[in-house]
ZANUZA-368003 format. One record per residue (C-alpha): residue number from 0; residue in one letter; x, y, z. Coordinates in nm, 3 decimals. Layout:
! ZANUZA-368003
[NUM,'A',[X,Y,Z]]
...
END
This chain:
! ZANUZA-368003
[0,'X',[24.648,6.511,2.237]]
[1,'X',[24.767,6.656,2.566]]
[2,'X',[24.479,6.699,2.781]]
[3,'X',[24.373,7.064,2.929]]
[4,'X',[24.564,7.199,3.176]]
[5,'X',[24.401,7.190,3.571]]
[6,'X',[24.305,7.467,3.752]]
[7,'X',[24.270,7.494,4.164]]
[8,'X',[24.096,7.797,4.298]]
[9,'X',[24.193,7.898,4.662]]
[10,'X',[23.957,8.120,4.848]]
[11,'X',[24.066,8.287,5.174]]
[12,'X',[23.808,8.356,5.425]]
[13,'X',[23.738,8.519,5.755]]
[14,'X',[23.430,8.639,5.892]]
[15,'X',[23.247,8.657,5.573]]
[16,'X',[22.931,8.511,5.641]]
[17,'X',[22.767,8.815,5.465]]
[18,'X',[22.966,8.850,5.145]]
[19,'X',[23.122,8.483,5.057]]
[20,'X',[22.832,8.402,4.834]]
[21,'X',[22.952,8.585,4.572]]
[22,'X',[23.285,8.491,4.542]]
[23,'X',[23.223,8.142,4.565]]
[24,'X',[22.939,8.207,4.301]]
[25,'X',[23.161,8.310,4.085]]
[26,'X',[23.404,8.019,4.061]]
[27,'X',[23.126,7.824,4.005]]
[28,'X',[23.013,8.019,3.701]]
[29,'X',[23.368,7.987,3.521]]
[30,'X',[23.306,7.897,3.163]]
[31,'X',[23.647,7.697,3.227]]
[32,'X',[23.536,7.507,3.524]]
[33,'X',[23.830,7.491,3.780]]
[34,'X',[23.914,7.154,3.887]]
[35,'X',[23.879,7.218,4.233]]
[36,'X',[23.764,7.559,4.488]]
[37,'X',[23.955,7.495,4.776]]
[38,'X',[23.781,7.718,5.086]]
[39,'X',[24.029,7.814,5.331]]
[40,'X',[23.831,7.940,5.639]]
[41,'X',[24.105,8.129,5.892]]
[42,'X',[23.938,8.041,6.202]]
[43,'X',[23.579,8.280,6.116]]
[44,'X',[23.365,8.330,6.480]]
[45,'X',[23.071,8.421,6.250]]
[46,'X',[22.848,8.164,6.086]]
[47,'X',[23.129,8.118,5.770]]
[48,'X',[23.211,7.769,5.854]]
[49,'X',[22.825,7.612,5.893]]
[50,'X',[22.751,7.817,5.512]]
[51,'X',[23.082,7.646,5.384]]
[52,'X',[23.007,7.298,5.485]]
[53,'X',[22.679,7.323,5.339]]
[54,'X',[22.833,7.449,5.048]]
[55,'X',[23.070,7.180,5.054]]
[56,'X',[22.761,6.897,5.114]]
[57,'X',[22.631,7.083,4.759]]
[58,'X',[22.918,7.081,4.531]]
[59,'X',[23.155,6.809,4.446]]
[60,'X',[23.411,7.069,4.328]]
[61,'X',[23.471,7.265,4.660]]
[62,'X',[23.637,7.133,4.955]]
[63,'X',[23.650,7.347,5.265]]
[64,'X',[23.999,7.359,5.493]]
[65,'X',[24.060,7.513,5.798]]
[66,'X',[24.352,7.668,5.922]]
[67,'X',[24.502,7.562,6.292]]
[68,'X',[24.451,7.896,6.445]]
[69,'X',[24.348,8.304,6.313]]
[70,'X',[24.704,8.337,6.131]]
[71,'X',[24.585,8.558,5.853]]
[72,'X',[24.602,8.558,5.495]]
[73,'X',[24.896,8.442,5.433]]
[74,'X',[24.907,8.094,5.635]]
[75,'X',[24.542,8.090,5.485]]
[76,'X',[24.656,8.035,5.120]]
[77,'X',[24.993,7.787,5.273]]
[78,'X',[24.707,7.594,5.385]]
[79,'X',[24.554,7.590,5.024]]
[80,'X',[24.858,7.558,4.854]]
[81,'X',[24.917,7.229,5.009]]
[82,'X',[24.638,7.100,4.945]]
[83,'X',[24.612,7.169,4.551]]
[84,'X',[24.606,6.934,4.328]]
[85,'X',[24.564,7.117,3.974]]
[86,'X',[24.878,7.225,3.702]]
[87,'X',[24.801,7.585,3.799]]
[88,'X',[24.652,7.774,4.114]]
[89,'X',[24.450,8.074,4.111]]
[90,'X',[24.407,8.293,4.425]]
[91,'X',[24.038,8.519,4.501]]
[92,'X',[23.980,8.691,4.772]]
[93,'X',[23.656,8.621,4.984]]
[94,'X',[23.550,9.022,4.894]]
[95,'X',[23.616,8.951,4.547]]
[96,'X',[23.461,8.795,4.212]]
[97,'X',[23.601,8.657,3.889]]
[98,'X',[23.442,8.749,3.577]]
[99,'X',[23.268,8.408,3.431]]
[100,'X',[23.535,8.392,3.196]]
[101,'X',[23.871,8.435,3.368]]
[102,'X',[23.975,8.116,3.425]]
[103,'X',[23.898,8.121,3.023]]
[104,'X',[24.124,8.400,2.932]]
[105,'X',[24.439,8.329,3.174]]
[106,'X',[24.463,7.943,3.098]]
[107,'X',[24.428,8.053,2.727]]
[108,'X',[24.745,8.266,2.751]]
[109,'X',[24.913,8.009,2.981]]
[110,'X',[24.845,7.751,2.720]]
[111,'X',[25.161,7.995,2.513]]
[112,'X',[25.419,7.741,2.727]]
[113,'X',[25.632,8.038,2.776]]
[114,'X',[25.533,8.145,3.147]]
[115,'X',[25.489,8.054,3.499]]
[116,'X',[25.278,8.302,3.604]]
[117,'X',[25.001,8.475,3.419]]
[118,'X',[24.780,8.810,3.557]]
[119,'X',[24.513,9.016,3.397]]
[120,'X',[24.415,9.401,3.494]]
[121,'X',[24.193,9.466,3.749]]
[122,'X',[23.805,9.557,3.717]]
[123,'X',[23.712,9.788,3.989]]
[124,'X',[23.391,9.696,4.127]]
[125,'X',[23.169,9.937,4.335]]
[126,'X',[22.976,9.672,4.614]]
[127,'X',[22.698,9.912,4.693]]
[128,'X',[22.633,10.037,4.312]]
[129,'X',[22.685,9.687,4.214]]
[130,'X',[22.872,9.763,3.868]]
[131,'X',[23.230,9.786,3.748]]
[132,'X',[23.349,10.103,3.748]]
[133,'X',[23.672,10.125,3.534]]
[134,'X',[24.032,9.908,3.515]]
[135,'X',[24.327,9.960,3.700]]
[136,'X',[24.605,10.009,3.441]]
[137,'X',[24.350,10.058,3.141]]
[138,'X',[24.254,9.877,2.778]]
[139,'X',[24.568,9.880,2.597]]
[140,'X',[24.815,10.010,2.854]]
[141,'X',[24.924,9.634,3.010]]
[142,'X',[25.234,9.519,2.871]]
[143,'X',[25.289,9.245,2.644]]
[144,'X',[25.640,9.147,2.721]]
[145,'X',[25.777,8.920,3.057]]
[146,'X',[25.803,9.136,3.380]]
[147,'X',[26.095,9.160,3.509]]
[148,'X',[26.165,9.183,3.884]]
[149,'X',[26.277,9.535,3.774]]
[150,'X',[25.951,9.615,3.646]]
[151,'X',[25.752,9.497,3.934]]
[152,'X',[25.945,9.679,4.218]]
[153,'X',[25.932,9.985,3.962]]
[154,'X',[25.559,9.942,3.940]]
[155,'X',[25.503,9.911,4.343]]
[156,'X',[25.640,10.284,4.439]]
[157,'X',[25.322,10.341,4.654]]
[158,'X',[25.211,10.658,4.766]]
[159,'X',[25.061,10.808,4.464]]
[160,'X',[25.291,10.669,4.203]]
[161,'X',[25.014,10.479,4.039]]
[162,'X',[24.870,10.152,4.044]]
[163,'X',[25.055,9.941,4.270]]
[164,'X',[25.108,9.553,4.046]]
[165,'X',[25.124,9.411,4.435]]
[166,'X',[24.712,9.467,4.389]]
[167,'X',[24.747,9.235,4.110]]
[168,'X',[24.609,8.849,4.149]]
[169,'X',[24.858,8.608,3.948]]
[170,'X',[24.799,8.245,3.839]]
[171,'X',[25.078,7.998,3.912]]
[172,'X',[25.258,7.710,3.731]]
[173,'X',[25.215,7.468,4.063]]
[174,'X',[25.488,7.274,3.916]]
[175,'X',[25.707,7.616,3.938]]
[176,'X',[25.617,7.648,4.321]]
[177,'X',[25.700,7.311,4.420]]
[178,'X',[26.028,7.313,4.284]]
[179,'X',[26.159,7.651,4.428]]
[180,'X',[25.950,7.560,4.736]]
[181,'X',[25.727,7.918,4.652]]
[182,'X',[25.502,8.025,4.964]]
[183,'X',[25.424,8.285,5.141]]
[184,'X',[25.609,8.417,5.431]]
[185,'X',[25.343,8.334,5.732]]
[186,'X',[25.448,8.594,5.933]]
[187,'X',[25.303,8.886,5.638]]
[188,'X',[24.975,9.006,5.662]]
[189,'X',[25.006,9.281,5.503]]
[190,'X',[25.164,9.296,5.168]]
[191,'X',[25.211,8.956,5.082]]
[192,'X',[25.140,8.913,4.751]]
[193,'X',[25.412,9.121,4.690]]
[194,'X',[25.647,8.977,4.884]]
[195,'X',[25.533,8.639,4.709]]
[196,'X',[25.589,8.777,4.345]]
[197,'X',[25.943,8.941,4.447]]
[198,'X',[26.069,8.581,4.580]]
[199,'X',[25.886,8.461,4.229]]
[200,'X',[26.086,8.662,3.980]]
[201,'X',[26.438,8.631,4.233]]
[202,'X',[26.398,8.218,4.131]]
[203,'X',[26.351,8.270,3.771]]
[204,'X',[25.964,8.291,3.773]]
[205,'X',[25.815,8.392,3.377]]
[206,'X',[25.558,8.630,3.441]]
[207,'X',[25.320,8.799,3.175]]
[208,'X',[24.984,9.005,3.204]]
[209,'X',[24.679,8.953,2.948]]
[210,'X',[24.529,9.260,2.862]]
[211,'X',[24.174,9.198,3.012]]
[212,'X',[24.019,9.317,3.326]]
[213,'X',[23.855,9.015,3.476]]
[214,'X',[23.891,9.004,3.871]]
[215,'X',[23.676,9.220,4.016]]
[216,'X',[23.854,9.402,4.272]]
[217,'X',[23.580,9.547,4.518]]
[218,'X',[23.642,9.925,4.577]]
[219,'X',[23.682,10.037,4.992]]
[220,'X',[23.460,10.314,4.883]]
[221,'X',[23.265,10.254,4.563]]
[222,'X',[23.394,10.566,4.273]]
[223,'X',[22.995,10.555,4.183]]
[224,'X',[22.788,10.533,4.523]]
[225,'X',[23.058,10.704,4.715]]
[226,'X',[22.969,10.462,5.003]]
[227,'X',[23.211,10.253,5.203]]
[228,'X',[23.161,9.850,5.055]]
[229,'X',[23.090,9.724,5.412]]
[230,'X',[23.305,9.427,5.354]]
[231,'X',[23.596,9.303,5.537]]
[232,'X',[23.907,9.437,5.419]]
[233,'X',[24.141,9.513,5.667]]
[234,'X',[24.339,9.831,5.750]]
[235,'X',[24.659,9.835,5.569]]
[236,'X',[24.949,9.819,5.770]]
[237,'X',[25.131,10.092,5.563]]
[238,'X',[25.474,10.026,5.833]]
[239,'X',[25.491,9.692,5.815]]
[240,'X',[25.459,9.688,5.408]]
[241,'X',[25.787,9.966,5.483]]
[242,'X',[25.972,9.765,5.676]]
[243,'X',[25.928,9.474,5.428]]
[244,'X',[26.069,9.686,5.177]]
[245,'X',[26.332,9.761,5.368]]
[246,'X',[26.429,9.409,5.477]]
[247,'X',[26.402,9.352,5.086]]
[248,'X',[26.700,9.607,5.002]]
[249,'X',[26.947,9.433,5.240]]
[250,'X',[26.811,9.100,5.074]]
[251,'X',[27.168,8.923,4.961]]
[252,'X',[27.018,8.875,4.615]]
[253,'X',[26.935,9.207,4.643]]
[254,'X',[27.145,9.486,4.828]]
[255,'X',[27.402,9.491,4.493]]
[256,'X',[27.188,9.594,4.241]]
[257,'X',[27.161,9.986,4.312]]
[258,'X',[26.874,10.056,4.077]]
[259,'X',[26.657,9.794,4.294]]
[260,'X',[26.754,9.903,4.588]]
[261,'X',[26.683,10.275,4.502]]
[262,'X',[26.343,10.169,4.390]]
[263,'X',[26.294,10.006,4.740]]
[264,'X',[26.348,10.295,4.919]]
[265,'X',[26.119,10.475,4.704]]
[266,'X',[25.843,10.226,4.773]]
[267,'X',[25.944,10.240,5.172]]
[268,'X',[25.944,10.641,5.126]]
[269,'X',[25.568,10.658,4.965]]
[270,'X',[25.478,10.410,5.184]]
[271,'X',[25.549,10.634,5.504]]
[272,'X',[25.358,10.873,5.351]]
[273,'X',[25.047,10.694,5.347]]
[274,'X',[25.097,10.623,5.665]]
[275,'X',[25.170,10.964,5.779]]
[276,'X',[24.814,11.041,5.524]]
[277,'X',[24.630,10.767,5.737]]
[278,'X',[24.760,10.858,6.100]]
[279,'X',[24.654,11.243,6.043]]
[280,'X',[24.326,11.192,5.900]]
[281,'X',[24.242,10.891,6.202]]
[282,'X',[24.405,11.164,6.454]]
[283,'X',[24.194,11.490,6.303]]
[284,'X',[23.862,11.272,6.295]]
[285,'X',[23.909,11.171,6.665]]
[286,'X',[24.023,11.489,6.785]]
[287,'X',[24.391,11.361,6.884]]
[288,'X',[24.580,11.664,6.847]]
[289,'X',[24.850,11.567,7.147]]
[290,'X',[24.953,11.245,6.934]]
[291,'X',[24.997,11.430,6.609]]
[292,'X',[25.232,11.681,6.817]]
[293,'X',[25.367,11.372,6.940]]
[294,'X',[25.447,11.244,6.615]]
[295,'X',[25.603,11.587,6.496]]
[296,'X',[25.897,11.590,6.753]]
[297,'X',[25.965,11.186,6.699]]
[298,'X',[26.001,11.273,6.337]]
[299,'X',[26.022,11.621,6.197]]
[300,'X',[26.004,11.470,5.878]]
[301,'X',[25.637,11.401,5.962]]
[302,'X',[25.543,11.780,6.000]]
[303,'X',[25.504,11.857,5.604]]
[304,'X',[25.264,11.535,5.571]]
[305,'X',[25.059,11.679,5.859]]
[306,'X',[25.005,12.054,5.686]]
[307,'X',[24.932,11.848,5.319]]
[308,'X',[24.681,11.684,5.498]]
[309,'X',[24.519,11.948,5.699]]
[310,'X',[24.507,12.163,5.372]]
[311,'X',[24.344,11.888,5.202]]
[312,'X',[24.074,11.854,5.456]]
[313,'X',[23.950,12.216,5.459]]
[314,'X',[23.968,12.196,5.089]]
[315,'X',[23.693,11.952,5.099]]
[316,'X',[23.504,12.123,5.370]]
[317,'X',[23.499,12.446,5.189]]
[318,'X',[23.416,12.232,4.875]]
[319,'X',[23.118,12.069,5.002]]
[320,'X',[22.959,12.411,5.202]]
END
């Protein structure tokens, strides 16, 4: 009888002296015990690393890494990926949770044999409410056959074209990500998971989704309290997640396949407009009227953004007097 297949649990942290608790809580409460939580701490100045090594003094199962200087998120998890030891590695974010049963429910669909890969739906999870507050694509509505790198890219347009799959936290086949040398780009700090699943699928990775909702993805701003979750996510670079796109469509494996390379731009395109979203509303808030003109005669393009914006924010004001 073959025996049960190993899971190691990276968590990335920084700064997260206040929050860390629960995460690591959580991967202790898996009714399929991982086989090891590896704690990446990326260089915290807070009081992270004394709670982890006392964490680590507790627990058998956790062993607490550090990386060589404040790289980010993405040299975080290289760090962890060396280091793991289990068939299959599972990623969670230090703002995060699992549900007790994940582990449970992806390892059970990974037992099939037929994938590399294996992601659930996200739960959203309101911080200051404390509850779930819906799923991401919905019971039901997750798809039952292998994603294809078509599929992904399709399903990462940005900039209101749904849920973005990039938000999406897969479990890996180590085995699979030894042997096409599978990591993430260190230089990425924003938007690397996709860029990790999109070099996945180019070398042949078998990825499915369960239909179950059981990472708990903490809101920025709980749907219930309406109150910012006072945890650590960082701003999104919304350019350099373009750019990468970008770069992605002159990729060789890439550049002569039109249909992916017309759904690049489309992601690059509705990214820009979340920047353009983010740079108005940061500009109107602080008053910077000069650097939206600014903006307006480096890129005309810009000026329609600007008035969707500014429409939007008196349409709230005028809502709410």
């Amino acid at each position: 009888m073959n025996a049960p297949m190993s899971v190691s649990l990276i968590i990335t942290t920084y700064n997260a002296q206040a929050f860390i608790m629960r995460a690591i809580s959580s991967a202790l409460e898996q009714t399929r015990p991982p086989l090891e939580i590896i704690v990446v701490d990326d260089c915290s100045t807070d009081g992270t690393p004394e709670l982890l090594h006392r964490l680590e003094r507790g627990h058998d199962s956790i062993r607490v890494l550090s990386t060589p200087y404040n790289g980010g998120p993405s040299l975080a998890r290289n760090v962890g990926l060396a280091e793991a030891r289990g068939d299959w590695v599972a990623f969670l974010d230090a703002d995060d949770a699992f549900a007790p049963e994940r582990l449970e429910v992806i390892m059970a669909r990974a037992a099939q044999g037929d994938c590399d890969c294996v992601a659930d739906d996200l739960a959203y999870y309101d911080a200051v409410a404390g509850q779930v507050t819906g799923r991401a694509m919905g019971a039901g509505r997750v798809p039952a056959t292998p994603v294809s790198l078509r599929d992904y890219i399709g399903h990462n347009l940005s900039g209101g074209n749904g849920f973005d799959w990039g938000l999406l936290k897969p479990v890996f086949r180590r085995e699979f990500m030894q042997a096409h040398a599978i990591r993430y780009d260190p230089v990425v700090r924003h938007g690397e998971d996709f860029l990790l699943m999109i070099t996945f699928l180019m070398a042949g990775g078998r990825f499915y989704l369960t239909d179950h909702a059981t990472y708990l993805y903490t809101q920025r701003q709980g749907s219930v309290s309406g109150r910012a979750s006072g945890m650590s996510r960082t701003t999104i670079a919304y350019r350099d997640m373009r750019d990468t796109a970008l770069e992605l469509a002159r990729d060789a494996r890439i550049r002569d396949n039109p249909e992916l390379v017309d759904l690049l731009h489309q992601r690059a395109a509705g990214l820009q407009r979340l920047d353009d979203s983010h740079f108005v509303s940061v500009a109107l808030r602080s008053g910077a009227v000069g650097a939206i003109m600014q903006r307006i005669m480096r890129r005309p393009a810009f000026l329609p953004a600007m008035i969707r914006q500014i429409a939007m924010a008196l349409r709230r004001r005028f809502c709410h007097s």
